[in-house]
N, CA, C and O atoms as a MOPAC input file, in Angstrom:
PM7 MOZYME 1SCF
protein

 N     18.95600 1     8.58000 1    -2.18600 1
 C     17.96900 1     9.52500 1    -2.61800 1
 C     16.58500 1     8.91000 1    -2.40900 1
 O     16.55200 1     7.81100 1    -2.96200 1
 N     15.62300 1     9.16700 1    -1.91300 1
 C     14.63500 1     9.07700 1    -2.02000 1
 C     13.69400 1     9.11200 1    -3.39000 1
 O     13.93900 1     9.78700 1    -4.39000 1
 N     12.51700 1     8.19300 1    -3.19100 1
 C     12.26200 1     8.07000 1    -4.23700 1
 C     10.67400 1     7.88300 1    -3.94100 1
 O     10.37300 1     8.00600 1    -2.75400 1
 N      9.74200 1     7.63600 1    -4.73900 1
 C      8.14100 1     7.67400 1    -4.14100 1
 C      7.54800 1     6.70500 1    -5.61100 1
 O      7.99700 1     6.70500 1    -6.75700 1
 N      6.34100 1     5.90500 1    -4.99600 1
 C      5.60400 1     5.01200 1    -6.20200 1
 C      4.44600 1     4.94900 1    -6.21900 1
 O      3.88900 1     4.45600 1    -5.23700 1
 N      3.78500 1     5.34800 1    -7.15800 1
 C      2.34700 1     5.49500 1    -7.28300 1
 C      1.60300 1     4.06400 1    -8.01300 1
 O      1.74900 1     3.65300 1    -9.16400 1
 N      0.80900 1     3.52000 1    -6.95600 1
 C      0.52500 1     1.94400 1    -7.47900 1
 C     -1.10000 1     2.09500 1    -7.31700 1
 O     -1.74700 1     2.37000 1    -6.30700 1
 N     -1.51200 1     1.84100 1    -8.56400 1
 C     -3.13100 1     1.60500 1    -8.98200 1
 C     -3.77600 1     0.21900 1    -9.11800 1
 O     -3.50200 1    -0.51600 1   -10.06700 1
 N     -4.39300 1    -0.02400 1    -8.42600 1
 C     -4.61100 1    -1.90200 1    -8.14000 1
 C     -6.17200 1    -1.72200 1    -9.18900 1
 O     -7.17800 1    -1.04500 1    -8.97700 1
 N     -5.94700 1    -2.30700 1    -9.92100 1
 C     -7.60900 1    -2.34300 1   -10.74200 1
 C     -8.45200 1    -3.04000 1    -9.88500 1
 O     -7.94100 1    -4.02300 1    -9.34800 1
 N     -9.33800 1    -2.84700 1    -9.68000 1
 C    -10.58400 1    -3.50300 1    -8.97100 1
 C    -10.47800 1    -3.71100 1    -7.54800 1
 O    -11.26600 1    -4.02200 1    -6.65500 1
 N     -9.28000 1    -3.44500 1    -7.62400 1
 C     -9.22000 1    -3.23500 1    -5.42000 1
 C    -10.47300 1    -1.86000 1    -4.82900 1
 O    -11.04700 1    -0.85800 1    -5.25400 1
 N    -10.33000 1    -2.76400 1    -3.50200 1
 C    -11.37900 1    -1.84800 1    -2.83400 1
 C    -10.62300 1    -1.76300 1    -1.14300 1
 O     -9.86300 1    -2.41600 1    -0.42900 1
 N    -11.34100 1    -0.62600 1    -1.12600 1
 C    -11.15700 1    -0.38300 1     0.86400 1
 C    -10.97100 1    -1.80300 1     1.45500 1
 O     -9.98200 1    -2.11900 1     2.11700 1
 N    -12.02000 1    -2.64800 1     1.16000 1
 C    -11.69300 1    -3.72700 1     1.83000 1
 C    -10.51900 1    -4.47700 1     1.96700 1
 O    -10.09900 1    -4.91300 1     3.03900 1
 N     -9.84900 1    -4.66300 1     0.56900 1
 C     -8.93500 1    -5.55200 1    -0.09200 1
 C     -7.50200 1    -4.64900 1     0.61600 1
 O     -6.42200 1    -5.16900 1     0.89400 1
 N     -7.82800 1    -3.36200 1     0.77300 1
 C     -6.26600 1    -2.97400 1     1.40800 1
 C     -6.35000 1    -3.48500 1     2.44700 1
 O     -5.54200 1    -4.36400 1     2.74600 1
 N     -7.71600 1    -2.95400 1     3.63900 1
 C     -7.80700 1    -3.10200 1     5.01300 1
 C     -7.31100 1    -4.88700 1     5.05100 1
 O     -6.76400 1    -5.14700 1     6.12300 1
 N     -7.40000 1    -5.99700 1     4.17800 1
 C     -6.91300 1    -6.94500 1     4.59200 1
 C     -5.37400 1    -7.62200 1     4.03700 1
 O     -4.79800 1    -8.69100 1     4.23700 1
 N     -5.05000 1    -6.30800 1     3.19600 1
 C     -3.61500 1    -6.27900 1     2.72100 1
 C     -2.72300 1    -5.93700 1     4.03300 1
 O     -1.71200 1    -6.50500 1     4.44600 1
 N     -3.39700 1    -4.87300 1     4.52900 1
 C     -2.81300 1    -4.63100 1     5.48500 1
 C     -2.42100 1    -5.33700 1     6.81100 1
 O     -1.35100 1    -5.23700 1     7.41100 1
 N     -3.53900 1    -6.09000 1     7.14900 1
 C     -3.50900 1    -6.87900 1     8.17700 1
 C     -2.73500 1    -8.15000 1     7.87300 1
 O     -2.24300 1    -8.85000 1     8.75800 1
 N     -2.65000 1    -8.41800 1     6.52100 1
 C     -1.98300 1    -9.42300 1     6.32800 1
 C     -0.45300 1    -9.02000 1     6.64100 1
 O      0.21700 1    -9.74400 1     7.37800 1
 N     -0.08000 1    -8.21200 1     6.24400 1
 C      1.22100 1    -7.55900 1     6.13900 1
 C      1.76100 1    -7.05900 1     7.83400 1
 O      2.87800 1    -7.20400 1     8.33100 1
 N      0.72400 1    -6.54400 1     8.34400 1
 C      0.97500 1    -6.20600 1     9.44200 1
 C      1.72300 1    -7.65800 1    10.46000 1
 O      2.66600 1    -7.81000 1    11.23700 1
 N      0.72300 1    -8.42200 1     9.91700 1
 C      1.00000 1   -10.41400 1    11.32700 1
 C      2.15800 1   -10.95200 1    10.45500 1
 O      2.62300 1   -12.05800 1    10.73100 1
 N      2.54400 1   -10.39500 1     9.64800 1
 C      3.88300 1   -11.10500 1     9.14200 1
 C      5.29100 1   -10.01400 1     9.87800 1
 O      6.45400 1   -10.37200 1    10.06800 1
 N      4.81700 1    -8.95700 1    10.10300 1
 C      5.89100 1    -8.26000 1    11.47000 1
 C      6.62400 1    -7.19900 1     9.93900 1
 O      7.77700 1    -7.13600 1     9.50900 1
 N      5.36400 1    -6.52200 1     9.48900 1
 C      5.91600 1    -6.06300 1     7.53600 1
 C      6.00700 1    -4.67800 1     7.54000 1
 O      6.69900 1    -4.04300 1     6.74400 1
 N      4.95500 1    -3.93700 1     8.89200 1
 C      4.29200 1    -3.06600 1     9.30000 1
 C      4.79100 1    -2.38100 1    10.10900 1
 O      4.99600 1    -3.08900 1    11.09500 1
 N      5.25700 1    -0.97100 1    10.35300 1
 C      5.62900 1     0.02300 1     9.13500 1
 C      6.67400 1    -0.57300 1     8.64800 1
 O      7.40600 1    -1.18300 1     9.42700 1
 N      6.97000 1    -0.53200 1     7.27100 1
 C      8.29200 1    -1.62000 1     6.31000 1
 C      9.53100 1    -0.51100 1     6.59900 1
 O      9.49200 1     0.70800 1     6.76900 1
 N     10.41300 1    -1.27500 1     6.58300 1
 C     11.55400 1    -0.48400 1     6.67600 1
 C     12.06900 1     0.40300 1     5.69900 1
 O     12.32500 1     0.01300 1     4.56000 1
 N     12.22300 1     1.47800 1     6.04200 1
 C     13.08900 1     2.76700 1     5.22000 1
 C     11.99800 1     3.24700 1     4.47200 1
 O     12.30300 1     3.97800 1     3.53000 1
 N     10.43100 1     2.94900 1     4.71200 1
 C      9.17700 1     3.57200 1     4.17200 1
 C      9.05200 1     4.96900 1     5.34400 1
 O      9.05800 1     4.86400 1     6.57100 1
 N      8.92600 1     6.40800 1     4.43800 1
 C      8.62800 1     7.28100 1     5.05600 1
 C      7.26100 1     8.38700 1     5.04100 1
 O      7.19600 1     9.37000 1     5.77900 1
 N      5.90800 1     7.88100 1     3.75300 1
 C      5.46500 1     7.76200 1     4.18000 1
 C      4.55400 1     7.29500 1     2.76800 1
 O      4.82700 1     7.28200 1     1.56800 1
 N      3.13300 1     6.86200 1     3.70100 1
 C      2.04500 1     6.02800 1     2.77900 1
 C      0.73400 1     6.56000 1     3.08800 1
 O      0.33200 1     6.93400 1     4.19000 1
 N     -0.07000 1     6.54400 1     1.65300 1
 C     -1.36300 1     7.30000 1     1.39400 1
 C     -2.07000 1     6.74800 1     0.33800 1
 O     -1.57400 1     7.01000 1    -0.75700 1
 N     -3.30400 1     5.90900 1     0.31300 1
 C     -4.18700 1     5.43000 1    -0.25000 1
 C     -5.38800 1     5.73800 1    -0.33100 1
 O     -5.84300 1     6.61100 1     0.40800 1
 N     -6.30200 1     4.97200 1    -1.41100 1
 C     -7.42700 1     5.83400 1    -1.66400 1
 C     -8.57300 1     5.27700 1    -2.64300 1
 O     -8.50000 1     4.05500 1    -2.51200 1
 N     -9.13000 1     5.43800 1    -3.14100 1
 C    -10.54400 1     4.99300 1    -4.18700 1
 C    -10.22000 1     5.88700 1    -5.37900 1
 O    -10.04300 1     7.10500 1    -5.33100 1
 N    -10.16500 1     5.05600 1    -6.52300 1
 C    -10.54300 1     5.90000 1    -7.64500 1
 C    -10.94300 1     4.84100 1    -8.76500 1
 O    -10.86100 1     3.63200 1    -8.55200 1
 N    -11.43100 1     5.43600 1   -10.10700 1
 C    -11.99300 1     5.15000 1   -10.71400 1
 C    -11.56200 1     3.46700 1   -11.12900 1
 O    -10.47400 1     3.11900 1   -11.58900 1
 N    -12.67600 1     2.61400 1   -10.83900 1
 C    -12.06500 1     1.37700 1   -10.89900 1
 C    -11.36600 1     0.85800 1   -10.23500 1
 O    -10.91800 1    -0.16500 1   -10.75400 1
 N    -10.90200 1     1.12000 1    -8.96200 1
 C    -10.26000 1     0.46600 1    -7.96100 1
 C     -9.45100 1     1.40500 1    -6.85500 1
 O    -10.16100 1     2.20400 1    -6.24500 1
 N     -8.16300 1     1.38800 1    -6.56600 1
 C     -7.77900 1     1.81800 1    -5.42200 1
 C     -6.36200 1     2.03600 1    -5.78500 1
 O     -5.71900 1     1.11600 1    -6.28900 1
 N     -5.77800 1     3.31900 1    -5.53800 1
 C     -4.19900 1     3.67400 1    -5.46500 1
 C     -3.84100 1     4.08100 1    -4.01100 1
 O     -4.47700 1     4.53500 1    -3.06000 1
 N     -2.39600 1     3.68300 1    -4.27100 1
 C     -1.34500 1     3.68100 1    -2.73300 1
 C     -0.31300 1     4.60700 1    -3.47100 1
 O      0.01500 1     4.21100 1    -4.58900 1
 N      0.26800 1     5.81200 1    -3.01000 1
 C      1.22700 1     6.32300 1    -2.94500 1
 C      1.96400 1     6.10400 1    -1.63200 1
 O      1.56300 1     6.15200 1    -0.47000 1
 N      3.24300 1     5.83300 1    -2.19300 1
 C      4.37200 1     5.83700 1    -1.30400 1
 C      5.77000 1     6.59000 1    -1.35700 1
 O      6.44300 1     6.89100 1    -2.34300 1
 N      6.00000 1     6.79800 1    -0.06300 1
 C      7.38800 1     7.41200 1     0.07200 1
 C      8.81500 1     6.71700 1     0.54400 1
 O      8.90600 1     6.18000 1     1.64800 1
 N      9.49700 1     6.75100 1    -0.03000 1
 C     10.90900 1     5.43900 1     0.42000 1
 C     12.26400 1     6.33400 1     0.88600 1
 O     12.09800 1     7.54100 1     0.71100 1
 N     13.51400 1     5.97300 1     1.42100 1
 C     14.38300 1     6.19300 1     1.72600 1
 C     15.27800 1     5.90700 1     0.68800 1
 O     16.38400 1     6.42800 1     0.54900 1
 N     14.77300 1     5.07400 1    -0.02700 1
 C     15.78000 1     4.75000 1    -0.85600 1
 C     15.06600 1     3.67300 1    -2.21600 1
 O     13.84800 1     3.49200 1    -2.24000 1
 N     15.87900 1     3.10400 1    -3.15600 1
 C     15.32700 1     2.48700 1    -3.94800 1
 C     15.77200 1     0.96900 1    -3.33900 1
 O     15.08500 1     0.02400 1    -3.72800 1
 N     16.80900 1     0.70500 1    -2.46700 1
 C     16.81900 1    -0.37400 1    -2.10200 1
 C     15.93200 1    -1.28600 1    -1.11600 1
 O     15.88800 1    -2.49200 1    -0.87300 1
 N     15.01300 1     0.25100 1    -0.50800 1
 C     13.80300 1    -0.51200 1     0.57600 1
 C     12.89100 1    -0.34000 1     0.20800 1
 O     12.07500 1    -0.85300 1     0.97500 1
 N     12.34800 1     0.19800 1    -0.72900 1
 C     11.50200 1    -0.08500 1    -1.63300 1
 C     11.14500 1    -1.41000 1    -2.22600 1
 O     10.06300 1    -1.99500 1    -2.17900 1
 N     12.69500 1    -1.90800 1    -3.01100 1
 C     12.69900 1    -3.10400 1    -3.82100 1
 C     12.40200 1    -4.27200 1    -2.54700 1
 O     11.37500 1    -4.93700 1    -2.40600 1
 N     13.56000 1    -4.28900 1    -1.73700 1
 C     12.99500 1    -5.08100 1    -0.27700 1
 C     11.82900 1    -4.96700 1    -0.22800 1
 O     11.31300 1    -6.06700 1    -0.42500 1
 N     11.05300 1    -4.13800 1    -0.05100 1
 C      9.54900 1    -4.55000 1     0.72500 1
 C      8.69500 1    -5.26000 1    -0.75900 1
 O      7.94700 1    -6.23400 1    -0.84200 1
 N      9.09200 1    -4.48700 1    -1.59600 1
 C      7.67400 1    -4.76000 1    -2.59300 1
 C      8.07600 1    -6.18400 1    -2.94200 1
 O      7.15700 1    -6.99500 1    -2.82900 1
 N      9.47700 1    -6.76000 1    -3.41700 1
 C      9.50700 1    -7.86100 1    -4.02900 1
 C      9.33300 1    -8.88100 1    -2.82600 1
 O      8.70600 1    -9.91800 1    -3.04000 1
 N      9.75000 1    -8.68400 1    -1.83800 1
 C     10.16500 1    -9.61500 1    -0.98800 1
 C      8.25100 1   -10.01300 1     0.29000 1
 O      7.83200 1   -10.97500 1     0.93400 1
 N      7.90700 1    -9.02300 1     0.08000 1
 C      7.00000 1    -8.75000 1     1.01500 1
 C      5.59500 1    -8.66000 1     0.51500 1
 O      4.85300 1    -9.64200 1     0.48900 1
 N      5.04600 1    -6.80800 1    -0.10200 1
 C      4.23800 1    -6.91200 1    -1.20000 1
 C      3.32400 1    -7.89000 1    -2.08300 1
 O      2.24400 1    -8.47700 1    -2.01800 1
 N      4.48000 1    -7.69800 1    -3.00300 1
 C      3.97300 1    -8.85100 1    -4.28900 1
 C      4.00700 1   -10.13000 1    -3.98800 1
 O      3.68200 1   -10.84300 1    -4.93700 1
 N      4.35800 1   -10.84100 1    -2.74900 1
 C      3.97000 1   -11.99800 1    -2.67700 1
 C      2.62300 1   -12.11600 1    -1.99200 1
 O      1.84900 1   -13.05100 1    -2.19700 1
 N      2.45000 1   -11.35300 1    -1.36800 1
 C      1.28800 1   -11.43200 1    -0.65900 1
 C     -0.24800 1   -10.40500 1    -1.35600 1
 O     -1.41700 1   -10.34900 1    -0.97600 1
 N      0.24300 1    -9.95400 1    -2.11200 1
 C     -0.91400 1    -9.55300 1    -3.23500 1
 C     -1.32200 1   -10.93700 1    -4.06900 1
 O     -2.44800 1   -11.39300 1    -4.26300 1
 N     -0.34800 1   -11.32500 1    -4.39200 1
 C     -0.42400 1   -12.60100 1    -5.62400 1
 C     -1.50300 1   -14.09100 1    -4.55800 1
 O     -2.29400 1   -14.90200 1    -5.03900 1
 N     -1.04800 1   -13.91800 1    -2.97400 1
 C     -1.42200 1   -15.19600 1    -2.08300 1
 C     -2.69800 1   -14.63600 1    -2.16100 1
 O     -3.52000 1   -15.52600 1    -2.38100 1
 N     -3.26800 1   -13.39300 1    -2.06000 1
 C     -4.56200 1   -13.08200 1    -1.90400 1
 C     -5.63800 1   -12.90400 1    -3.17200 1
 O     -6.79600 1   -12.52200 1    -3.00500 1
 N     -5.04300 1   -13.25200 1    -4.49800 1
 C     -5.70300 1   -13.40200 1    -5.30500 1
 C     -5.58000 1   -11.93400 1    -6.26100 1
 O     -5.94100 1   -11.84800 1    -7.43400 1
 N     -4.97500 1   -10.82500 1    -5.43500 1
 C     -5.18200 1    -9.58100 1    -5.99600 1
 C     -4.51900 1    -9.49600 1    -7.61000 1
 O     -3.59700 1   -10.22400 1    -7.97700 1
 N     -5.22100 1    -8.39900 1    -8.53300 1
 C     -5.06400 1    -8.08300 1    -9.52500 1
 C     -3.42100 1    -7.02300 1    -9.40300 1
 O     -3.44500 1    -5.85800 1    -9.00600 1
 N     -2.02500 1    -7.80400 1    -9.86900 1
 C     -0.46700 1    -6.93900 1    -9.80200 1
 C     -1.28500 1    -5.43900 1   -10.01400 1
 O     -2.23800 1    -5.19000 1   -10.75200 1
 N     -0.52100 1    -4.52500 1    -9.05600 1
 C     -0.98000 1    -3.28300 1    -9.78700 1
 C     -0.15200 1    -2.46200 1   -10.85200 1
 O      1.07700 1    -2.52100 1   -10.81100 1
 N     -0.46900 1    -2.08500 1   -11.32100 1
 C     -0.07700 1    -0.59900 1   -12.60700 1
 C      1.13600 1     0.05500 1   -11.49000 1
 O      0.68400 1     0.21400 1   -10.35600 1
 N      2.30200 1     0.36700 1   -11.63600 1
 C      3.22700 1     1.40000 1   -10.64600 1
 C      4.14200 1     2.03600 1   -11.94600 1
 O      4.54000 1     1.61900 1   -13.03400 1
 N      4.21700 1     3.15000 1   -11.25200 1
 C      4.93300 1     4.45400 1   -11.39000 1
 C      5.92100 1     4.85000 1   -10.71400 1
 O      5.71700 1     5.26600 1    -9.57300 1
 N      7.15700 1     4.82000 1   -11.21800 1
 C      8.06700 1     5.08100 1    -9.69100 1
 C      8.54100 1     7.03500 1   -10.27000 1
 O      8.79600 1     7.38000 1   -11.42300 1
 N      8.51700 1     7.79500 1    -9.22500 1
 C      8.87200 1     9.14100 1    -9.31300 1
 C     10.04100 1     9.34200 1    -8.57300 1
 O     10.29000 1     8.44400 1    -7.76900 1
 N     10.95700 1    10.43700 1    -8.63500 1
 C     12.09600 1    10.56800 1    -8.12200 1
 C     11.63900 1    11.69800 1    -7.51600 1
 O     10.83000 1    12.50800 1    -7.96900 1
 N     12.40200 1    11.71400 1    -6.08700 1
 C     11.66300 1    12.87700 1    -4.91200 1
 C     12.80000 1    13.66600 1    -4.77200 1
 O     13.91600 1    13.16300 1    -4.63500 1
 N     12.49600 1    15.48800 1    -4.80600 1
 C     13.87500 1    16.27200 1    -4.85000 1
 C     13.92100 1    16.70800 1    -3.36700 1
 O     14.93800 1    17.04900 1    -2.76300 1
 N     12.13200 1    16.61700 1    -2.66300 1
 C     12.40800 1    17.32700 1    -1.32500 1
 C     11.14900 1    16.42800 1    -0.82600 1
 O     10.15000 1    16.20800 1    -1.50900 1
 N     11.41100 1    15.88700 1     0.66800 1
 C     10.51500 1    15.53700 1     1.52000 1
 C     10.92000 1    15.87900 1     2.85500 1
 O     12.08300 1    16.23700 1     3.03900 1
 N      9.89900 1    15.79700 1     4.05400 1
 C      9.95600 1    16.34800 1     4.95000 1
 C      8.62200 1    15.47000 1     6.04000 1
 O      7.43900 1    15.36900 1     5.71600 1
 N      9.18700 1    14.98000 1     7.22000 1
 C      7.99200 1    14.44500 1     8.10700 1
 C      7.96700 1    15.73100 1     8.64300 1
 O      7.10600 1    16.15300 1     7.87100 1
 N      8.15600 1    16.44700 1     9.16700 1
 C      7.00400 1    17.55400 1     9.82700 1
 C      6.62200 1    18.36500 1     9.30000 1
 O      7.14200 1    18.66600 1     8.22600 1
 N      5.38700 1    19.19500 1     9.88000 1
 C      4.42500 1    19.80100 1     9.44800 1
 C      4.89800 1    21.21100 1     8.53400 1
 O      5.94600 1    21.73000 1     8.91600 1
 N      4.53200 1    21.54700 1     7.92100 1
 C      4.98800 1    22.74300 1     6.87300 1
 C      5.25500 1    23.98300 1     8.31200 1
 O      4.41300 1    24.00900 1     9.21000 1
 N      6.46400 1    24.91200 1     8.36100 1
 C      6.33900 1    26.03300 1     9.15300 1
 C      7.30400 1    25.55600 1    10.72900 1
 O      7.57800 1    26.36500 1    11.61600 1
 N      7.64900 1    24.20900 1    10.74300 1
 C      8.08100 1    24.10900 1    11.70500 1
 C      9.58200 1    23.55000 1    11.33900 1
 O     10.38800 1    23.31200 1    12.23900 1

C-alpha cells in the first residue's frame, strides 16, 4: 500500500534542500527507490517536503538508511514528520 510523509524541517531554507539534494543525488540516492512522488516548499519558519512511497518499506530504506544520515552530516535541524496512508494515487495527468 502506499503511503505519503509530510516532513517540516524548522529553519531549513531553499538553500539547505538545494544542497540536500545534491548531496543525495552524488551518493547515487536520486530518484530513491519505490519514491513516486516529491514536493517541497517554504513555510512559516522553514521548509516542508511531501512525499509519495510505494510502500512503507522504501520509505523506511531511504529515510533511515539515506536521509537522516545525511541531514544529521549536514548539521540540519531532524524534521517534525507525519506519515499519512494513501487510498488513491496516480502518475498521470487527471483525464487521461
Amino acid at each position: 500500500m502506499a503511503v505519503a510523509y509530510l516532513h517540516e524541517f524548522p529553519g531549513g531554507t531553499h538553500e539547505h534542500a538545494q544542497q540536500l539534494a545534491d548531496k543525495l543525488d552524488k551518493q547515487g540516492n536520486m530518484p530513491p527507490a519505490g519514491g513516486l512522488f516529491h514536493s517541497e516548499g517554504p513555510m512559516d519558519g522553514g521548509w516542508w517536503a511531501f512525499d509519495v512511497w510505494e510502500s512503507e518499506q522504501s520509505a523506511r530504506e531511504f529515510y533511515d538508511g539515506q536521509l537522516a544520515p545525511t541531514v544529521s552530516a549536514m548539521g540540519m535541524a531532524s524534521p517534525s514528520t507525519r506519515r499519512l496512508e494513501v487510498s488513491w494515487h496516480s502518475n498521470q495527468p487527471q483525464g487521461q
